[in-house]
Residue, then its C-alpha position, 0 to 999 in steps of 0.5 A: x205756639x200755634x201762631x207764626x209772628x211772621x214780623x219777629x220770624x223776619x228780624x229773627x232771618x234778617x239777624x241771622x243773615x248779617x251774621x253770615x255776612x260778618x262770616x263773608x266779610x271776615x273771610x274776603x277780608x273787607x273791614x267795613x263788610x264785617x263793620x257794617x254787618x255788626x252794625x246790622x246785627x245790632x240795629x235788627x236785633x235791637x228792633x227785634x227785641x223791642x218789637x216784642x217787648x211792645x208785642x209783650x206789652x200788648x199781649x199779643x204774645 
């Protein structure tokens, strides 16, 4: 990999980051902190997966 895809290098940091929340969240006991964390999760990772899909497509990567 000689090139840095700095988009999917955000979702992958951003994904990575709502995961830790859902870890605060459980650990301050706040229902809707993990609740919109999973969501968080969720909504970042699918936008990575369809970004690199397109990328995919393109033949970018």
């Amino acid at each position: 990999m000689n090139n840095i895809k700095w988009s999917l290098l955000l979702y992958a940091i951003l994904a990575a980051s709502s995961i830790m929340g859902i870890g605060i969240a459980i650990s301050e006991k706040s229902m809707f902190g993990t609740l919109g964390c999973i969501l968080a999760v969720i909504v970042i990772m699918g936008m990575g997966f369809k970004t690199k899909k397109k990328m995919r497509e393109n033949g970018e990567l």
